[in-house]
SEVEXKOL-83476 format. One line per 4 residues: number of its first residue (from 1); their letters; for each residue x, y, z of N, C-alpha, C. Coordinates in steps of 0.02 Angstrom, whole numbers, plus 50000, padded with zeros to 5 digits. Layout:
REM SEVEXKOL-83476
NUM> A> X,Y,Z,X,Y,Z,X,Y,Z; ...
//
This chain:
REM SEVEXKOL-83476
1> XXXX> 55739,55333,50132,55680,55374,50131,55698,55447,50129; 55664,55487,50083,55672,55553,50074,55611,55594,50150; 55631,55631,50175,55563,55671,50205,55561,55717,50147; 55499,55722,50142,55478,55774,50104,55451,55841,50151
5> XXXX> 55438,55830,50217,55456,55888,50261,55509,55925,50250; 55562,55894,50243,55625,55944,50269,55633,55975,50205; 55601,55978,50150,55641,56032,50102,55596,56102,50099; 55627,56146,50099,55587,56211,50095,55609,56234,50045
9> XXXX> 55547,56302,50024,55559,56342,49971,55578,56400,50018; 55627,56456,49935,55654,56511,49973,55635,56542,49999; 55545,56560,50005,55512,56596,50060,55510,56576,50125; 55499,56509,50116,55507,56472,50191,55573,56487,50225
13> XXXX> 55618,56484,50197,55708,56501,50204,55709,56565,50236; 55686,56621,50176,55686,56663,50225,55658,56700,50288; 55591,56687,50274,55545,56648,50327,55593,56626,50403; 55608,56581,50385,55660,56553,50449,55713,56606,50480
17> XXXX> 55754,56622,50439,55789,56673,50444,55779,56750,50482; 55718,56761,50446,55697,56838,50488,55673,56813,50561; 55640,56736,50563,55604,56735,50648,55653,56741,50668; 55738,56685,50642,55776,56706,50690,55820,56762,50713
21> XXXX> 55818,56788,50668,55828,56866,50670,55813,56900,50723; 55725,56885,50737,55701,56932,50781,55696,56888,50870; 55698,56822,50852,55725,56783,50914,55784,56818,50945; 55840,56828,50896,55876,56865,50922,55893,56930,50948
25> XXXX> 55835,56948,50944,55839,57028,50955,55795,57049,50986; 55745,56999,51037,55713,56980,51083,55731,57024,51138; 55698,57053,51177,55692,57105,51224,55738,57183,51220; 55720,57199,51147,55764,57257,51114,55698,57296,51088
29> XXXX> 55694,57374,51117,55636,57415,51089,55640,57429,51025; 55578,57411,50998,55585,57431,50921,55604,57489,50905; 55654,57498,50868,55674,57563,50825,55752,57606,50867; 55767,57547,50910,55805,57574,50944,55863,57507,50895
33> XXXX> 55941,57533,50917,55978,57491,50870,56012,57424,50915; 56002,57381,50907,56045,57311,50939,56120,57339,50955; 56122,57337,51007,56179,57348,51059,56200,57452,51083; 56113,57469,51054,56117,57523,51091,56125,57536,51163
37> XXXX> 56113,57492,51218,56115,57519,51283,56199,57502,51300; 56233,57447,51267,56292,57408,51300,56329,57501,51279; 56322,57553,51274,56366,57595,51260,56345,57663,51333; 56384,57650,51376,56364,57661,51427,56333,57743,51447
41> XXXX> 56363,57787,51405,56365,57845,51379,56281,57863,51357; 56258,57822,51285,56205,57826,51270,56147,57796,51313; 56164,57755,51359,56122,57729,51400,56095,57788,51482; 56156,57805,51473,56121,57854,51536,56084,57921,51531
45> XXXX> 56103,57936,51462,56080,57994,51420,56003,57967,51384; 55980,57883,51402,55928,57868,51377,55883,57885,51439; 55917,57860,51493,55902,57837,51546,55865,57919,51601; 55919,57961,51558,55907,58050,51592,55847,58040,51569
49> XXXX> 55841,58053,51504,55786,58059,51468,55736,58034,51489; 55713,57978,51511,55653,57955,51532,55634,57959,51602; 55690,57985,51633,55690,58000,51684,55651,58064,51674; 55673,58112,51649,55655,58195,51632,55590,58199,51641
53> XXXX> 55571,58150,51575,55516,58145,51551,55448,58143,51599; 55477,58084,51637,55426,58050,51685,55413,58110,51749; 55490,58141,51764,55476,58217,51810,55436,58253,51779; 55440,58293,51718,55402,58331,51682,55324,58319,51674
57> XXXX> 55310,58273,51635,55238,58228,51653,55217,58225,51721; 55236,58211,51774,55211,58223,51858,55210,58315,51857; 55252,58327,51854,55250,58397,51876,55184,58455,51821; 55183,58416,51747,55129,58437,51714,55042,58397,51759
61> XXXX> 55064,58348,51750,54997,58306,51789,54993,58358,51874; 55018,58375,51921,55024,58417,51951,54983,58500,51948; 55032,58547,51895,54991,58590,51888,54922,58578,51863; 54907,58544,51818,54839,58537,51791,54803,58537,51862
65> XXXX> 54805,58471,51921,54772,58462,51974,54747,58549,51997; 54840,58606,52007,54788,58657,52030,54765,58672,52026; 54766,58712,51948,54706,58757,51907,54654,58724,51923; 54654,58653,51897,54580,58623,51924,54541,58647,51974
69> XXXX> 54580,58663,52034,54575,58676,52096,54542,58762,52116; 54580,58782,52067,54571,58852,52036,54518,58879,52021; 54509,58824,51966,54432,58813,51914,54381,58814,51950; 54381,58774,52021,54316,58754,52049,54306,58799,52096
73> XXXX> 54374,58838,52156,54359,58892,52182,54335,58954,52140; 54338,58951,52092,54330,59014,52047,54263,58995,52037; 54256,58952,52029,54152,58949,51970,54121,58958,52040; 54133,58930,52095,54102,58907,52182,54108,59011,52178
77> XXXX> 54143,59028,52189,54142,59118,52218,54096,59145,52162; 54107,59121,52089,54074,59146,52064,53996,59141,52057; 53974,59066,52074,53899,59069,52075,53882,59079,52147; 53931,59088,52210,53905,59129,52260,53870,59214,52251
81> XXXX> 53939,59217,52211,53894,59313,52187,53840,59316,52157; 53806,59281,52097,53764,59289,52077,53719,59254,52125; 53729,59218,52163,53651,59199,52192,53666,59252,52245; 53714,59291,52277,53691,59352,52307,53643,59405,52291
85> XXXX> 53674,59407,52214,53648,59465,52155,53579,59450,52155; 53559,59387,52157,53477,59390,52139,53450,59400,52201; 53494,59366,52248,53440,59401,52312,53442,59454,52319; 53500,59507,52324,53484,59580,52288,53429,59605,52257
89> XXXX> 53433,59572,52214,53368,59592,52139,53316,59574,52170; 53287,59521,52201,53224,59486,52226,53224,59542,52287; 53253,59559,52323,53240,59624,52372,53226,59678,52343; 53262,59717,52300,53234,59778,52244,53166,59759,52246
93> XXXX> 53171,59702,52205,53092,59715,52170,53041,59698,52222; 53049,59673,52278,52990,59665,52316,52991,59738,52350; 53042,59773,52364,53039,59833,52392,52992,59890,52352; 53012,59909,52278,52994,59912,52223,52894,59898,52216
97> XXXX> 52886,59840,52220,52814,59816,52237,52769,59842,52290; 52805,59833,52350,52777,59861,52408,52756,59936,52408; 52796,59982,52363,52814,60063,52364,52734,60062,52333; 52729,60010,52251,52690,60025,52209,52614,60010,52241
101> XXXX> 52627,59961,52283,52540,59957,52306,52540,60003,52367; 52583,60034,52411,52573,60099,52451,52554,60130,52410; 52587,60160,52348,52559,60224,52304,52476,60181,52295; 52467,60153,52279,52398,60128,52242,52346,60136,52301
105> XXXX> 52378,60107,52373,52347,60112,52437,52301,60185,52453; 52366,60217,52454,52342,60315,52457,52298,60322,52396; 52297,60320,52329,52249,60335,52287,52189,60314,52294; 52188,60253,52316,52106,60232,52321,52090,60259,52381
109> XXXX> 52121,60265,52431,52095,60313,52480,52083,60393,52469; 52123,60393,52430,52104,60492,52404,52038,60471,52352; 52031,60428,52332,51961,60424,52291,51883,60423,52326; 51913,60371,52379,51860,60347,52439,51827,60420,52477
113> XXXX> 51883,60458,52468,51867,60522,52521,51835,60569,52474; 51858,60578,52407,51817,60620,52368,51762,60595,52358; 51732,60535,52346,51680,60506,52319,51639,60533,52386; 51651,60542,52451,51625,60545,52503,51597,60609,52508
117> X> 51625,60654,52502,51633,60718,52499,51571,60743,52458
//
């Protein structure tokens, strides 16, 4: 008996070939080269590196936190002043108001007295 399973075409062949290819090359980062770490040299110089990296990234993730920190004491002082400023302004102008109906107060009384007169 022939199987007619077992014969493949050359796509299937190579097919076979590349899975095992990559069977073999099974827990290797892509784009990095098969038997890059066994070189002990390039491995710790990989190893700085992501090390660096991962310091750098904390220490960036870090400053960002202060400014943040920065950001919010800064806008907080800043909309303290202006709601000072308007109570400022809301005092002017009621002060301002009060002056204008005294002046208005005395006129109708200097009118009251001439009309009297």
């Amino acid at each position: 008996k022939i199987a007619l399973f077992s014969i493949q075409t050359p796509w299937q062949k190579n097919k076979d070939e590349e899975n095992a290819h990559l069977r073999e090359r099974k827990g290797i980062i892509e784009g990095v080269p098969q038997g890059f770490f066994d070189d002990k040299r390039r491995d710790g110089l990989v190893r700085e590196t992501i090390e660096n990296e991962a310091q750098m990234n904390e220490e960036y993730e870090r400053l960002m936190r202060e400014l943040n920190e920065k950001n919010v004491e800064e806008e907080a002082k800043a909309e303290e002043e202006d709601e000072r400023d308007a109570l400022f302004r809301d005092i002017a102008n009621a002060d301002d108001q009060m002056e204008k109906w005294m002046r208005l107060n005395a006129m109708e009384k200097l009118k009251e007295a001439r009309l009297q007169e």
